[in-house]
N, C-alpha and C positions, 0 to 999 in steps of 0.2 A: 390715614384717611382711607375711607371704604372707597367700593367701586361708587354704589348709591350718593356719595355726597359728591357734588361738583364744586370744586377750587373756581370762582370767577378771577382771568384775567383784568390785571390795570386796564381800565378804560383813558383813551385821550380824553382832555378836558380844554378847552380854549372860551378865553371871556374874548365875549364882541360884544357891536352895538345893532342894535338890530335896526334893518332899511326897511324891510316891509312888512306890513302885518294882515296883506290881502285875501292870501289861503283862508281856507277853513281850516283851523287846527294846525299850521304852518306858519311858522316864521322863516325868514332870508336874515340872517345873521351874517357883519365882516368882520373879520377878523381880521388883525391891521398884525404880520411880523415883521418884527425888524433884526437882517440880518444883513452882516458884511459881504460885500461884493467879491466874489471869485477873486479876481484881480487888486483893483484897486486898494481893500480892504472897507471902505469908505462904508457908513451905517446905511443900508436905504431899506425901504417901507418896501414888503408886499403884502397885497393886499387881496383875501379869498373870502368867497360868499359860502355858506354854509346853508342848506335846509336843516330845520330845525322842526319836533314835533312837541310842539305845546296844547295840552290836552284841554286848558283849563280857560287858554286864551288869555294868562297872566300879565302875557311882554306885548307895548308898546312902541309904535317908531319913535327910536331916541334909546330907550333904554339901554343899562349896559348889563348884558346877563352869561350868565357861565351855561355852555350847551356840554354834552356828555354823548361821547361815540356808544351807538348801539345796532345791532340790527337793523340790516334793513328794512323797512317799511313799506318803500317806494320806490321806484326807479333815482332817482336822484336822491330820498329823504334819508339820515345814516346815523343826525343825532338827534338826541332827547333833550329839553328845557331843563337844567337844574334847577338853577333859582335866577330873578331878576335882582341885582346888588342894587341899582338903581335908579332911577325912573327920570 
């Protein structure tokens, strides 16, 4: 590989449902993980809100769509819309 070609690293990928679609060009995507407790072991839910930049205004509240870690855009905004699975 030359110096000119750039190797892009793995990007994160997390499918959520998205809460809001009041932005322009902005979604609020959750994403629901489920991991075991420090202690207990026990399954439990955390749950994180994601800005998301959808160019196209594709995703609806409800939807369930896969968002993609990129560059920041905005103070808070960090992923991209990949696609809505669906509706």
């Amino acid at each position: 590989m030359s110096d000119t070609e750039k190797k892009q690293g793995l990007r994160k990928q997390r499918v959520g449902n998205v809460v809001s679609t009041g932005m322009d060009k902005t979604i609020v995507v959750e994403f629901i993980a489920r991991v075991p407790h420090a202690k207990f072991k026990k399954i439990i839910k955390r749950t994180k809100k994601f800005y998301a930049h959808d160019e196209k205004g594709e995703a609806s509240v409800g939807d369930r769509v896969r968002i993609e870690e990129m560059r920041p855009i905005s103070k808070t905004k960090r992923w991209r819309l990949t696609e809505v699975l669906s509706h």
